[in-house]
C-alpha positions in Angstrom: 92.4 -37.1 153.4 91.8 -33.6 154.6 88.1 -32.3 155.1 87.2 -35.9 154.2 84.2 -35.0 156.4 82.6 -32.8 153.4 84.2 -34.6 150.4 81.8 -35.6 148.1 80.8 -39.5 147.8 78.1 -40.7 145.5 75.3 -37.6 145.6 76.5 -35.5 148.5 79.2 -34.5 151.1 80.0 -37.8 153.4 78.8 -36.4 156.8 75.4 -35.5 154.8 75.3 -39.6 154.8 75.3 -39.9 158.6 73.2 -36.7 159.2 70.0 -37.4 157.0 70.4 -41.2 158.6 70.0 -39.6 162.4 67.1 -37.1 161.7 65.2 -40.1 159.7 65.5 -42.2 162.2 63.3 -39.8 164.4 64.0 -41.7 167.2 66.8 -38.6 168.3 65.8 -35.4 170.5 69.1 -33.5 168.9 71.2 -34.4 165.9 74.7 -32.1 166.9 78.2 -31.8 164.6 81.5 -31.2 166.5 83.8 -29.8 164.2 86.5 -27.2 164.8 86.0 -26.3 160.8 84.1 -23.7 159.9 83.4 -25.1 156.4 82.0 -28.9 157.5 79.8 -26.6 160.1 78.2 -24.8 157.4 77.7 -28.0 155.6 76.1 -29.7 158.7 74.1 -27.4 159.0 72.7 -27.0 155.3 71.7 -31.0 155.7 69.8 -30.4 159.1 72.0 -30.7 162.0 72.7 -28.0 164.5 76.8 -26.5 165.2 75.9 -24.9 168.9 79.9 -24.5 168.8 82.8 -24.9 167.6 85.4 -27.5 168.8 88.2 -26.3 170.1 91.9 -26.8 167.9 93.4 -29.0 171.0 90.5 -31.5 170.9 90.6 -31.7 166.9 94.2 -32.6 166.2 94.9 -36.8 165.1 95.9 -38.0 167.8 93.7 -36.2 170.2 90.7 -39.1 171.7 87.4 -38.7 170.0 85.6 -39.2 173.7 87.1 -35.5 174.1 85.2 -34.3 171.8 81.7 -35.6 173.4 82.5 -34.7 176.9 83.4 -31.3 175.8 80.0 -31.5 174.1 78.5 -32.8 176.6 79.6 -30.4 179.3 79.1 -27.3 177.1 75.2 -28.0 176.1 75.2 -28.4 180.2 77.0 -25.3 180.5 75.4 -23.2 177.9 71.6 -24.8 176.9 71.3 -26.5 180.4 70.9 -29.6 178.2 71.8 -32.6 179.7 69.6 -35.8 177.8 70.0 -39.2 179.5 71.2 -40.6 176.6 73.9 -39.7 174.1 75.1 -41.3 170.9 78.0 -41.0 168.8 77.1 -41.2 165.1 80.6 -41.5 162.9 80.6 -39.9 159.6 83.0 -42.3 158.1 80.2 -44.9 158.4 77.6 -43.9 155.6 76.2 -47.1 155.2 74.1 -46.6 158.5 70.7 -47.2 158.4 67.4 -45.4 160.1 66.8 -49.5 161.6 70.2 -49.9 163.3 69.6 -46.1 165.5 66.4 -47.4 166.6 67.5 -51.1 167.6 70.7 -49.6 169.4 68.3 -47.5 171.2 66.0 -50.2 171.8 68.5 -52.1 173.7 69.8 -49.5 176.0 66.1 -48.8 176.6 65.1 -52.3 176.8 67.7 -54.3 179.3 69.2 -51.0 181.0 72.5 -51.5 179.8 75.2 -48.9 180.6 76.1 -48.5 177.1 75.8 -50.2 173.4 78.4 -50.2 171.1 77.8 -51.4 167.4 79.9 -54.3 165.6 80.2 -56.7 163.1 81.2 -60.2 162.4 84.7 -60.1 161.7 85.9 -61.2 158.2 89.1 -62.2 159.3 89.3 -64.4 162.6 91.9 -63.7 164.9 92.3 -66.9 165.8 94.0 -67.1 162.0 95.8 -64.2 162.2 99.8 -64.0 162.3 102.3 -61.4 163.3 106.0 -61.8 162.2 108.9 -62.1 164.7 112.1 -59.9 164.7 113.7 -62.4 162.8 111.0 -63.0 159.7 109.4 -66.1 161.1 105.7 -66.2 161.0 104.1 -67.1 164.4 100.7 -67.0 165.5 99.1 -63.9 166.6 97.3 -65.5 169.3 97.7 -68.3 171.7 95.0 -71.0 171.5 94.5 -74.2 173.4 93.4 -75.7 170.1 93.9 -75.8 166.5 91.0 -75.1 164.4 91.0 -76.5 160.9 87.9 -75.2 159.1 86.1 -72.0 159.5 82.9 -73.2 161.0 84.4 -74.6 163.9 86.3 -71.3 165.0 84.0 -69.5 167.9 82.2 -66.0 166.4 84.5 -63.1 166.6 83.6 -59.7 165.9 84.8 -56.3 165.3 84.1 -52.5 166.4 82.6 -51.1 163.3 82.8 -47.5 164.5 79.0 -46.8 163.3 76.8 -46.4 166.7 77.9 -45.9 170.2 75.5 -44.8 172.5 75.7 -44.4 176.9 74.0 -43.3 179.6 75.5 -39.4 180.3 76.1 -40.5 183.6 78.7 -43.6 182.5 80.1 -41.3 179.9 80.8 -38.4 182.7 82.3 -40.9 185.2 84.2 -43.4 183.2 85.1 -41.0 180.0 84.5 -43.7 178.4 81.4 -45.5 175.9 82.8 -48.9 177.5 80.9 -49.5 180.9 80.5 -52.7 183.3 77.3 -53.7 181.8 77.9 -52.6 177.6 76.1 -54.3 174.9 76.3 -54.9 171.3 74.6 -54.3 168.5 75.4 -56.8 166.0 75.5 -55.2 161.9 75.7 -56.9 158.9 78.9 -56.6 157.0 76.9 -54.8 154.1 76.3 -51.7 156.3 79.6 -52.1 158.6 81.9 -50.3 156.3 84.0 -47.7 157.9 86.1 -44.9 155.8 89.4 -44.8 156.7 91.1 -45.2 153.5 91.0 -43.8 149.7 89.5 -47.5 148.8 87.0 -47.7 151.4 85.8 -44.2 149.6 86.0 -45.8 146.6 84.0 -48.9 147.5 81.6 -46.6 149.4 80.8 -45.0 146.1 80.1 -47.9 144.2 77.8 -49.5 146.9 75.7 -46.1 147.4 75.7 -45.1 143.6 74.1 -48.8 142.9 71.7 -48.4 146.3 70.7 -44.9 144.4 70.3 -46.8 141.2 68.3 -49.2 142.8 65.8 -46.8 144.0 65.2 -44.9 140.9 64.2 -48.4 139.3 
């Protein structure tokens, strides 16, 4: 979906979602868009968040890594604003379902047990454990290997899934390893009723209907 960033979803532009979420949370020194288009900077910015600069073209095409994009911020508010926080966090726009509450508790833990990083997740709704992958030949085998057979759902150990929401490292991991994923990362466990993540025309769609009824539900 091109400039899915700005399209609108319930009352407003989808990165507006993730913006207002960050400056309510008041927990953030900065709340920074990195965008190589000049139309979702100007919306940014018109919901609260500062564009210092634009992304450059060869760190905003699809398959180019999105930790690019943060070390080039990174190093440019070094370079530029001799800004270098301890912290920095990765707020996705595609996850408008965020709440003020899951910032703060991410920040919380990286505070709290000095981890090298925290990356948000959910339970997953589908176990891997259950999961199948078909052979060149059009059998069905399992997906994983598994030194026993599970027959009802409660038995099956808790997996869980990236939700793309909140990741959040020390600048110093994120400078040496490129990476949000350190020896010592955390999670932050969401529930499945804030974990959705925009990828797709239905996730938009069931986006819309969950915000539209949370906005319904606030004017009653």
């Amino acid at each position: 979906m091109p400039r899915k960033n700005i399209r609108q979803l319930a009352s407003k532009p989808l990165i507006a979602w993730t913006i207002e979420t960050a400056l309510s949370s008041q927990c953030l020194d900065r709340v920074i868009v990195s965008t190589e288009d000049y139309r979702i900077a100007e919306v940014a910015r018109t919901f609260g968040a500062e564009v210092p600069f634009m992304r450059p073209l060869e760190l905003s095409q699809d398959n180019s890594p999105g930790i690019d994009a943060v070390l080039h911020a990174i190093h440019w508010l070094a370079d530029h604003e001799d800004y270098r926080p301890e912290y920095v966090m990765l707020l996705q726009p595609t996850s408008p379902l965020l709440s003020p509450e899951d910032i703060q508790k991410a920040i919380q833990i990286i505070q709290d047990k000095q981890a090298d990083s925290v990356v948000s997740v959910t339970t997953a709704h589908q176990h891997p454990y259950w999961m199948k992958t078909i052979s060149q030949d059009g059998r069905l085998v399992d997906f994983l290997s598994m030194e026993r057979s599970y027959v009802r759902r409660q038995d099956l150990p808790t997996a869980y899934a990236l939700n793309g929401a909140i990741y959040i490292a020390r600048r110093g991991v994120l400078l040496e390893r490129s990476s949000f994923y350190g020896d010592n990362t955390l999670a932050y466990v969401m529930p499945p009723e804030r974990s959705l993540d925009i990828d797709t025309p239905w996730d938009f769609h069931l986006a819309e209907l969950i915000l539209k009824d949370n906005l319904q539900h606030e004017r009653n």
